[in-house]
C-alpha positions as MATLAB code, in Angstrom:
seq = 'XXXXXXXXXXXXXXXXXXXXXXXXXXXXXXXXXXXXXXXXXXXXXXXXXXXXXXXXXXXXXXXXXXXXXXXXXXXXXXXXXXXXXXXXXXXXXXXXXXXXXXXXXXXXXXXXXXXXXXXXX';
ca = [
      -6.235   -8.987    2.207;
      -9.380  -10.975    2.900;
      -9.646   -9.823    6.269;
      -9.320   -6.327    5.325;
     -11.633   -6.509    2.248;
      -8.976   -4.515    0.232;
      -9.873   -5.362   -3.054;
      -7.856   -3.283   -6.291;
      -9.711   -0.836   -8.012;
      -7.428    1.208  -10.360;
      -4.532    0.424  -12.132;
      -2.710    2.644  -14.494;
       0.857    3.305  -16.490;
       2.770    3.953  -12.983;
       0.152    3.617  -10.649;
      -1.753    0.983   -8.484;
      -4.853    1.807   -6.291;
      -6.937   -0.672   -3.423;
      -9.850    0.650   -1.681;
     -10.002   -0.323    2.036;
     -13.488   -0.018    3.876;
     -13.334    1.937    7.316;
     -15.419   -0.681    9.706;
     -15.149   -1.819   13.319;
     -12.710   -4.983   11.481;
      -9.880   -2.131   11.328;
     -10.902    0.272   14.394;
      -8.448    1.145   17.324;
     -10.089    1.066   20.885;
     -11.262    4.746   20.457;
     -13.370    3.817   17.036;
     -11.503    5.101   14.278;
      -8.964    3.663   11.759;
      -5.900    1.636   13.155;
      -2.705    2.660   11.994;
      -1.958   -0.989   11.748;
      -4.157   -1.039    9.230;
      -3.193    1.700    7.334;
      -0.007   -0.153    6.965;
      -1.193   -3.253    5.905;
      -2.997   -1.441    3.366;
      -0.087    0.381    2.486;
       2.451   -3.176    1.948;
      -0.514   -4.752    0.378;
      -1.026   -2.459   -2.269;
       2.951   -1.817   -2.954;
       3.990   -5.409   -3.342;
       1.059   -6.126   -5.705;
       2.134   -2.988   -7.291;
       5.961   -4.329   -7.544;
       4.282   -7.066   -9.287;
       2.669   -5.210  -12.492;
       5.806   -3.461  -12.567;
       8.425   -5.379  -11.801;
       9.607   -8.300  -13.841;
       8.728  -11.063  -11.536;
       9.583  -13.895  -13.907;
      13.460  -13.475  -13.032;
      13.176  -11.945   -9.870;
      11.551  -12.565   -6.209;
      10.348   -8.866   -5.098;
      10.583   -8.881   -1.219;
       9.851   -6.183    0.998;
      12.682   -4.326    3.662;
      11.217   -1.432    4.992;
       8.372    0.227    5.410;
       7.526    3.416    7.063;
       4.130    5.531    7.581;
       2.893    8.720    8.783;
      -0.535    9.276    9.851;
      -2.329   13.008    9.173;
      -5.880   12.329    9.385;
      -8.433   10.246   11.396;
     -11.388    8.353    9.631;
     -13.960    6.217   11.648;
     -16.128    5.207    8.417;
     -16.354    4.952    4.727;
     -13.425    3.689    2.392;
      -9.980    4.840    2.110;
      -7.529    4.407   -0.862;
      -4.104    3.661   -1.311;
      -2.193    4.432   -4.605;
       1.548    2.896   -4.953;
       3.585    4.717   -7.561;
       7.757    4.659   -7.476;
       9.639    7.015   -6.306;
      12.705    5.061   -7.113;
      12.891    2.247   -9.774;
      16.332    0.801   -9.459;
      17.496   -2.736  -10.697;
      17.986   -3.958   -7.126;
      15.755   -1.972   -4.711;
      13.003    0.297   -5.104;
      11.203    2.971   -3.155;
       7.825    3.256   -3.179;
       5.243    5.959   -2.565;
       1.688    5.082   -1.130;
      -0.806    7.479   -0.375;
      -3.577    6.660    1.816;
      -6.794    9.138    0.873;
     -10.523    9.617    1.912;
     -13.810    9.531   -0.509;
     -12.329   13.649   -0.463;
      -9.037   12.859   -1.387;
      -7.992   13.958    1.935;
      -4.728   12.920    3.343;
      -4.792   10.622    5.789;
      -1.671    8.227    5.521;
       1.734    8.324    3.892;
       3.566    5.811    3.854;
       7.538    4.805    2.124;
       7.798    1.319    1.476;
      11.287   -0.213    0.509;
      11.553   -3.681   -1.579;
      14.033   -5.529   -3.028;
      14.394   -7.464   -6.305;
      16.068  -11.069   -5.640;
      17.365  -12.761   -8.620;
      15.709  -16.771   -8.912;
      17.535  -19.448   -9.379;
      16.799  -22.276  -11.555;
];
């Protein structure tokens, strides 16, 4: 998260939100905003968001799947990524993140699947 500067900006009843700057640190080859990225964004802000909503006392929250699709380039500037469920099950749960401009342009969306494992003692 360091090396991405994501830092968390907003944080609501069913929500979480990180803002990501846009610099040469998360550029393809061509100049504008990896994919790769995107993703890492994407995980980073849905397991922090499985753990303000999740109770993480009893259980380990692990992630299985994630999965994004990319609308929009963006070569500068910030993006943001807001986690909210789509599915809030005991065992798994699906999440929602949507990756947005300073407009609140689409540029990312992304499905991210984790997992709640019970801890032993």
């Amino acid at each position: 998260m360091e090396t991405l500067e994501i830092e968390f900006v907003d944080v609501g009843e069913d929500f979480l939100t990180a803002r990501m700057p846009v610099t040469s640190r998360v550029h393809q080859p061509d100049g504008v905003l990896h994919g790769g990225a995107s993703v890492a964004l994407a995980e980073s802000v849905g397991s922090a968001a499985s753990y303000v909503f999740l109770n993480t006392k009893e259980f380990a929250i692990r992630g299985l799947e994630i999965s994004a699709n990319h609308t929009k380039s963006k070569k500068d500037g910030h993006v943001f990524a807001t986690a909210r469920f789509l599915h809030k099950g005991r065992t798994t749960q699906l999440w929602e993140i949507r990756i947005v401009d300073e407009e609140s342009r689409l540029v990312s969306i992304c499905k991210l699947t984790t997992i709640a494992l019970k801890k032993h003692s």
